[in-house]
Legacy VTK file of the C-alpha trace (Angstrom):
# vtk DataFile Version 3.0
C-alpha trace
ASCII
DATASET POLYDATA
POINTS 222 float
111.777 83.715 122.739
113.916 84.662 119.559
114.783 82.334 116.793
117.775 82.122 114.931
117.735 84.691 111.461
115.160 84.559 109.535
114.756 83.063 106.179
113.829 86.446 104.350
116.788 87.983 106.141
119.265 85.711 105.140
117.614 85.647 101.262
118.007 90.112 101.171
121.723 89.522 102.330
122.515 87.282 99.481
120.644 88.693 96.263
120.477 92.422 97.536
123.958 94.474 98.225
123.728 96.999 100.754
120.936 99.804 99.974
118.624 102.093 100.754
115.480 100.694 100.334
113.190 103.919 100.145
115.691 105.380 97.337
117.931 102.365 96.284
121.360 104.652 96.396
124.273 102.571 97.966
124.689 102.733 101.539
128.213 103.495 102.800
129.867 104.933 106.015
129.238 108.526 104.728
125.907 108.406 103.814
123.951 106.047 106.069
121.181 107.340 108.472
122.817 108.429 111.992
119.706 107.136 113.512
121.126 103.286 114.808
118.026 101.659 114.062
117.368 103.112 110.906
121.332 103.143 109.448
121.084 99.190 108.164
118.353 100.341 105.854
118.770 103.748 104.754
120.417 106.751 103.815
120.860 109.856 105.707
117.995 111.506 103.528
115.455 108.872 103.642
116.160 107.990 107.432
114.845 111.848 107.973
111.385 110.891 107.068
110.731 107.752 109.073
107.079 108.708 110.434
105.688 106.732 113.146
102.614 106.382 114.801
102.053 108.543 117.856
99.308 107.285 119.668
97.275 104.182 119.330
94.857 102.856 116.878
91.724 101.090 118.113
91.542 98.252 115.011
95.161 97.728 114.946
98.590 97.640 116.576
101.072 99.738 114.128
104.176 101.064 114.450
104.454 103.164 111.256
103.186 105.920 109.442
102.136 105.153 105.390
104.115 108.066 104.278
107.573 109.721 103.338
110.347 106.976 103.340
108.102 104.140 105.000
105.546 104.389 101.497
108.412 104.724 99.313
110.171 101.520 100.514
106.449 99.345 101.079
105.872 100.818 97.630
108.872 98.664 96.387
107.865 96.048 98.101
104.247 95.528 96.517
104.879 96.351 92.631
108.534 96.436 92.076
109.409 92.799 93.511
112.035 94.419 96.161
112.050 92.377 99.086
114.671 94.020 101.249
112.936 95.845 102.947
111.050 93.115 104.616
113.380 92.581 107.330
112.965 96.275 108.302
109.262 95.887 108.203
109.229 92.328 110.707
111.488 94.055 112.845
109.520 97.136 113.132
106.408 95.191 113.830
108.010 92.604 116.120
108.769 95.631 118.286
105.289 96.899 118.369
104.206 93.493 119.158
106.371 93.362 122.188
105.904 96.194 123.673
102.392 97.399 123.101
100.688 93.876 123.503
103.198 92.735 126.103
101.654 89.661 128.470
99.471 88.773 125.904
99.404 85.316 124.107
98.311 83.959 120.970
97.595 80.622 119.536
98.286 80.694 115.904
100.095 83.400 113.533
98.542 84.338 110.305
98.027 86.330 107.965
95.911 88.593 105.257
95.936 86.010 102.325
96.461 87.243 98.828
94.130 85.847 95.709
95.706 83.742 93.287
96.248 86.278 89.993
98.002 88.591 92.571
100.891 86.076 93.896
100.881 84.755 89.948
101.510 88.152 89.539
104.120 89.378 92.410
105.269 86.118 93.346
104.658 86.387 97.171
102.440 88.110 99.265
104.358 90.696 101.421
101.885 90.106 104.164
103.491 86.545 104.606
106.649 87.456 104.529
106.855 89.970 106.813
105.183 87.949 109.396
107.745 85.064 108.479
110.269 87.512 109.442
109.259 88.278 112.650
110.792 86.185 115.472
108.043 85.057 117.773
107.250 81.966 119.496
103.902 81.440 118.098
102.541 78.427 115.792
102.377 79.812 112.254
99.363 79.019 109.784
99.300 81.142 106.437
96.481 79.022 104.681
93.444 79.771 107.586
92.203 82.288 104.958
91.988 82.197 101.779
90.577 85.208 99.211
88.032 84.354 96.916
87.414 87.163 94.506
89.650 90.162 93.346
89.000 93.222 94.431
89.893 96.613 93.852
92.921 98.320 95.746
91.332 99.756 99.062
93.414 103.187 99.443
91.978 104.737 96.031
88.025 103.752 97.382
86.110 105.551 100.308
84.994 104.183 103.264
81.688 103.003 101.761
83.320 101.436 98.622
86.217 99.666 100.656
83.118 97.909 102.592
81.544 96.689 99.479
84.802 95.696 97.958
85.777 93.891 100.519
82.328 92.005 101.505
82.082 88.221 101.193
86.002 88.400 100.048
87.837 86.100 102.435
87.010 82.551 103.462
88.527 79.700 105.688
90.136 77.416 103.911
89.220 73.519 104.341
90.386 71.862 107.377
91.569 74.176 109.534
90.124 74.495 112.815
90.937 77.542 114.885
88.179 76.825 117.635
88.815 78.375 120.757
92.208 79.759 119.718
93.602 83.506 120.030
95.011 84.713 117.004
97.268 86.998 115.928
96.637 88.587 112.104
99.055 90.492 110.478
98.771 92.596 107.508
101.002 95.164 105.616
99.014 98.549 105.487
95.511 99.553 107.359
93.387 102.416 105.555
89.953 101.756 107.384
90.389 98.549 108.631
87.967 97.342 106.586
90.024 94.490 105.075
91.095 93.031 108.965
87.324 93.513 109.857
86.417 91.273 107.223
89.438 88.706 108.179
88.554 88.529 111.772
85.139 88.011 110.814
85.492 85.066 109.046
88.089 83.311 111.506
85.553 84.566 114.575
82.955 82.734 112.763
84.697 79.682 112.514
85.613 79.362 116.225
88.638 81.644 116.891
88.254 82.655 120.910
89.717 86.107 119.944
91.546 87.965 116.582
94.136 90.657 117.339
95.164 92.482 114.026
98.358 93.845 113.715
99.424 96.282 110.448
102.932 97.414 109.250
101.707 101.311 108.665
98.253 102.899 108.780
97.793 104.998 106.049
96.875 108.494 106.482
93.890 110.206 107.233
92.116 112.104 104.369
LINES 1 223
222 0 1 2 3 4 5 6 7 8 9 10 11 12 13 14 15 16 17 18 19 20 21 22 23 24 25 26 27 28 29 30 31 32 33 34 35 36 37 38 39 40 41 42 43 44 45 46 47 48 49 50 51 52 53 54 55 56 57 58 59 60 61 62 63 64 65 66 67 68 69 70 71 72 73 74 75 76 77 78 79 80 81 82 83 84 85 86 87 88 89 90 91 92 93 94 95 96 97 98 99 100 101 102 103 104 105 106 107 108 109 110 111 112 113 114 115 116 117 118 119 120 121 122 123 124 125 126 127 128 129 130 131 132 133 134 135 136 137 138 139 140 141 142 143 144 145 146 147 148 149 150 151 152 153 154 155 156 157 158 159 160 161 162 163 164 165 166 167 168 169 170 171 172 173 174 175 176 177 178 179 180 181 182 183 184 185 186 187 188 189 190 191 192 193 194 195 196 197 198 199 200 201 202 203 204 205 206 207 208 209 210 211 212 213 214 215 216 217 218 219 220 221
């Protein structure tokens, strides 16, 4: 079941004019990607250097590759407060969703929570709103999880540091009860899938029948 526009869709059409959002160059008739799902959001160039994921990843449902055009425009997203590409990103995932865990049903949406100094700092967490901007019939709960410490960014650590940066670093928060319920976790980029582990710990702990994680792009391998 679809809903009407999304929030974060209608916000990019008012404060951001038509661009690419891997490069930022205007996007006109001449110079727009020929591919039609790619030619609302970028140019020709950047359009060229889409990558997507091939076959499937056993911690995650992804659509996208963390590389060429798709890194560039999540880049923007996370530390240059450019939000337009986040209907791109929903749409890409909502897709994935559909298809790959077709039949399936889910309880509650939620998501990989930020810590407090980082949406001080960025003023949302990109997580959020790209699962805002997917339109899905599911109850929607963004405060299950809360993180409690700050750790350090996962893709510049190896496997055995991204498990000790991430340990102990997500809890529920007060109140919420997610006994017996299936959900659905969605997060921007998967390196290991040590930071979902550590999510669907927590929320299996408290109750939840079942956690399905589902990530934007999977970074990749080294």
């Amino acid at each position: 079941m679809f809903k009407n526009e999304s929030a974060a869709e209608r916000l990019v059409k008012l404060v951001f004019p038509e661009k690419c959002i891997s490069c930022g160059c205007a996007l006109d008739s001449e110079n727009r990607s020929e591919e039609p799902l790619l030619a609302q959001y970028f140019c020709e160039k950047c359009g060229s250097d889409v990558p997507r994921m091939t076959k499937r990843h056993k911690k995650a449902t992804i659509p996208l590759v963390y590389d060429g055009s798709v890194k560039r425009a999540m880049l923007n997203l996370k530390f240059s407060s450019d939000i337009s590409s986040v209907p791109f990103f929903s749409r890409e995932l909502e897709r994935e969703i559909r298809t790959t865990l077709y039949g399936e049903h889910f309880d509650i949406l939620t998501c990989v929570p930020a810590t407090k100094r980082s949406l001080a700092e960025r003023g949302y967490n990109q997580s959020r709103l790209i699962a805002e901007g997917m339109k899905l019939d599911i109850e929607t709960d963004f405060t299950l999880l809360r993180k409690n410490k700050v750790t350090q960014t996962q893709h510049l650590l190896d496997a055995e540091q991204r498990q000790k940066n991430i340990a102990s670093a997500y809890e529920m928060n007060a109140g919420r009860n997610v006994s017996g319920k299936r959900i659905l976790l969605v997060d921007d980029i998967l390196t290991t899938g040590s930071t979902c582990d550590a999510c669907a710990l927590v929320l299996r702990l408290a109750g939840a029948k079942s956690v399905t994680a589902v990530c934007v792009a999977k970074a990749p391998d080294k």
